[in-house]
C-alpha positions in Angstrom: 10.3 -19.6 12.1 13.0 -20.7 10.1 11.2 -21.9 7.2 9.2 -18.0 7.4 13.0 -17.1 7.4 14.1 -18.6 4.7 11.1 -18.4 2.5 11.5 -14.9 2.9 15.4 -14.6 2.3 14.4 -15.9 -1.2 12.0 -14.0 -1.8 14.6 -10.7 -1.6 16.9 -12.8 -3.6 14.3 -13.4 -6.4 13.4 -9.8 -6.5 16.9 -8.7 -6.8 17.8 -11.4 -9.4 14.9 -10.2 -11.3 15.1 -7.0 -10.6 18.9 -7.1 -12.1 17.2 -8.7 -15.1 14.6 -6.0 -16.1 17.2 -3.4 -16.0 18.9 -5.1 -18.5 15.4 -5.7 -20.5 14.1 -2.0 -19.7 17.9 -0.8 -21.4 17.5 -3.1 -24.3 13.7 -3.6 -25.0 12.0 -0.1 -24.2 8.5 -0.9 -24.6 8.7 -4.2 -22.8 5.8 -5.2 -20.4 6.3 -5.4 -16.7 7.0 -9.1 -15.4 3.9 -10.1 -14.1 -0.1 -8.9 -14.4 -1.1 -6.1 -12.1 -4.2 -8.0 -11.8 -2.1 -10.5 -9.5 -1.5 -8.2 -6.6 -5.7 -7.0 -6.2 -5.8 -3.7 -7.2 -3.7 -2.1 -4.2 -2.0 1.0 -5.3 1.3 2.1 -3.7 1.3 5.7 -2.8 5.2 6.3 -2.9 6.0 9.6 -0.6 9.6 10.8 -0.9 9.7 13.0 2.2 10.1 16.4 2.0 11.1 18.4 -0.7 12.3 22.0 -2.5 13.3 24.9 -0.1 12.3 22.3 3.1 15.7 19.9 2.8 14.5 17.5 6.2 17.5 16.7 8.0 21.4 17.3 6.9 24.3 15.4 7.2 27.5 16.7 8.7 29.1 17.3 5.1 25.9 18.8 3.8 23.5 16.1 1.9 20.3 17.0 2.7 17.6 14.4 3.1 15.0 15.6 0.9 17.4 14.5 -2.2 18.2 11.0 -0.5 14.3 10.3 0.0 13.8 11.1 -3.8 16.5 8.6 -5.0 15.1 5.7 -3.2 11.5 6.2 -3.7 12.4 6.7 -7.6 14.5 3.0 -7.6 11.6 1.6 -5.3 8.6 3.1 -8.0 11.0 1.1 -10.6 11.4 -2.4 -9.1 7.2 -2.1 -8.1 6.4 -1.1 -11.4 8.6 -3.9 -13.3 7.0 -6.1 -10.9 3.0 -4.9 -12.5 1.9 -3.2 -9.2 0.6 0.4 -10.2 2.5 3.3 -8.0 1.6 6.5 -7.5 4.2 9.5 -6.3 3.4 12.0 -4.3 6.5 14.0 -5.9 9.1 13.1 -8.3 11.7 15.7 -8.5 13.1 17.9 -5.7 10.3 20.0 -5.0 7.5 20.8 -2.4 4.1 20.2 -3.1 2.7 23.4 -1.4 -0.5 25.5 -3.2 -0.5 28.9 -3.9 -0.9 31.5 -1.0 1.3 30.3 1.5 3.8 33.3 2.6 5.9 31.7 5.4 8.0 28.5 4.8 5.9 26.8 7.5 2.6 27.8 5.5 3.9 26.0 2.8 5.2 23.0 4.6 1.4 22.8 6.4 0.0 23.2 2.5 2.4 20.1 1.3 1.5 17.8 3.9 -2.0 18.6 3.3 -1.9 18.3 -0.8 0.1 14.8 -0.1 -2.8 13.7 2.3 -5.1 14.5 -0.1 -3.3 12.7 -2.8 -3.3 9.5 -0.6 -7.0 9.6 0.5 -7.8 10.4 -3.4 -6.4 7.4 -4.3 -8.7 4.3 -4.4 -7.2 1.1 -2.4 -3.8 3.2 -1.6 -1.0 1.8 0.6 0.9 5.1 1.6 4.5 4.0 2.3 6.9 7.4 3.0 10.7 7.3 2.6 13.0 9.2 5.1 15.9 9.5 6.9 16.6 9.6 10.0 19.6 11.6 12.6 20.9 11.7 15.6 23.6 14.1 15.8 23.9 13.5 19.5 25.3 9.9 19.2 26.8 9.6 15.7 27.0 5.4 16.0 23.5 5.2 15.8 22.8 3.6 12.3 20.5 1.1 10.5 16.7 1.1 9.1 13.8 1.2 11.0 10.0 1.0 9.8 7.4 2.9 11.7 3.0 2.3 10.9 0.3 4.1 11.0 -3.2 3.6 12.9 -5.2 1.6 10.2 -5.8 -2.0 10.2 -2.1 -4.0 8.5 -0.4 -0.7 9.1 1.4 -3.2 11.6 1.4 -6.1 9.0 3.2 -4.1 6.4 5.8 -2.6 8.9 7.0 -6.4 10.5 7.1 -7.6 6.9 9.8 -4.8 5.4 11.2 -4.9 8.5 12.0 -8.4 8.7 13.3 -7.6 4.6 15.6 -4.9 5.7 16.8 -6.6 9.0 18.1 -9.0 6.7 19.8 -7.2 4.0 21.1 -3.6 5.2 20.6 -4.3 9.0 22.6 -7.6 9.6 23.4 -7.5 12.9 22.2 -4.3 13.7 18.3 -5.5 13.7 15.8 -3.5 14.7 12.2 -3.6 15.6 8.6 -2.3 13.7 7.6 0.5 15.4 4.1 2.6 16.2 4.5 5.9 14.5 4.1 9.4 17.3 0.5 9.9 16.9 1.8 13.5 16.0 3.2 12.7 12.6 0.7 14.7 10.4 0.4 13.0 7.0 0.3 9.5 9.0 -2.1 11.1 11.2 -4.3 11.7 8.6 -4.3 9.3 5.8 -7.2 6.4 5.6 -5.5 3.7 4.1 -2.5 1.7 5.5 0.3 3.2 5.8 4.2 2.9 6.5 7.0 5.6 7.3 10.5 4.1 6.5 13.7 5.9 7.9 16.2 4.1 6.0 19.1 5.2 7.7 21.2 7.6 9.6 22.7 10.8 7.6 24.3 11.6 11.1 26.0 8.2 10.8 29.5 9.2 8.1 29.6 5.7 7.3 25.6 5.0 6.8 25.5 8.7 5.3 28.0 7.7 2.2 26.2 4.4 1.5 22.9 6.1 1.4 23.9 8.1 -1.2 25.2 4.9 -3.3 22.9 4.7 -6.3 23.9 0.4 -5.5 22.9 0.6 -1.9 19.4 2.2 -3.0 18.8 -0.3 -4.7 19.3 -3.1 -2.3 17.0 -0.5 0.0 14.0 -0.6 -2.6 14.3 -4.0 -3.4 14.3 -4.9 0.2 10.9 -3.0 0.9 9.3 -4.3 -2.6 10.3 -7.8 -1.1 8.6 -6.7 2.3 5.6 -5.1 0.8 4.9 -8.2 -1.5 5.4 -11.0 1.1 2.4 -9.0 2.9 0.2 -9.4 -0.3 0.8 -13.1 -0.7 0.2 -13.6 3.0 -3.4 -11.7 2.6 -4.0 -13.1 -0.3 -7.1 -15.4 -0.2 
């Protein structure tokens, strides 16, 4: 246990060290290639979902910061550390908009027709990994903080979600760790995607504390690193 401990407390500070560095390359050299082959990793593609979107905001915090914008920062820094890194992403948006079709009259038409188009995204997209980036609240009890990783029904669903897990529980949940979770069978785009799949509340906008530090273009980084570090530590395990 130790040894899967430490190997893996590496592995996020590797990431981050080279993570730290390609920034620094990306700035200076624009057209310089990714770190490693994308050939390495098998062909999986990550389908990254910032949750919700446009006119539907997903939860609030007390002083207004609406989730939609927090899920869209993070799923942007994570797209950049996978990319440098060679693994092809996808996005199922990239700015602060829903991803409804035409038709829909009522906000919940169009919520139903975004979830749908984002499902069909996913399931359009040979060898996909769906991982979806949220926030969580609990107005109700204000302490509650830290990161959480819920999975889907298909087979290393449950793989990915102990391995970012484990990744967060030792960067942005030190002794607040928390446990991989089976996702309510209810969640719609989970429901329905065919590939694995992950739902990530990365913290706690009714938390003031975990709110602010969500919001820290630093502490999103340290958030998508620590998921890239999960999600790879799962492809070197599987790997034959």
């Amino acid at each position: 246990m130790f040894l899967v401990v430490k190997r893996h407390t590496l592995l996020l500070f590797g990431l981050a060290l080279i993570f730290s560095l390609g920034t620094i390359v990306r700035f200076t050299f624009p057209m310089s290639r990714p770190a490693f082959s994308a050939v390495e990793q098998g062909g999986v593609v990550y389908v990254l979902d910032a949750g919700h979107g446009g006119e539907d905001g997903g939860a609030v915090s007390p002083d207004g910061v609406k989730e939609s914008g927090v899920n869209l920062d993070v799923t942007r820094e994570l797209d950049a550390v996978l990319r440098f890194l060679g693994r092809e992403t996808v996005l199922t948006r990239s700015d602060d908009v829903s991803v409804y079709s035409g038709g829909a009259e009522t906000l919940r038409q169009n919520k139903v027709s975004d979830l749908k188009n984002r499902v069909a995204l996913v399931n359009d997209t040979p060898d996909a990994v769906l991982v979806s980036i949220h926030q969580n609240s609990l107005p109700s009890v204000p302490s509650v903080h830290g990161a959480q990783v819920f999975y889907g029904k298909i087979e290393q669903s449950e793989a990915l979600a102990v391995s970012v897990q484990s990744a967060l529980n030792q960067t942005v949940n030190v002794g607040n760790e928390k446990h991989e979770k089976k996702i309510d069978p209810s969640i719609f785009l989970m429901k329905n995607v065919n590939c694995p799949a992950i739902l990530i509340e990365c913290g706690f906008l009714s938390n003031a504390a975990e709110s602010a530090r969500l919001q820290e273009p630093d502490y999103q980084k340290t958030l998508a690193v620590a998921i890239a570090a999960g999600l790879l530590n799962t492809e070197e395990r599987q790997a034959p």
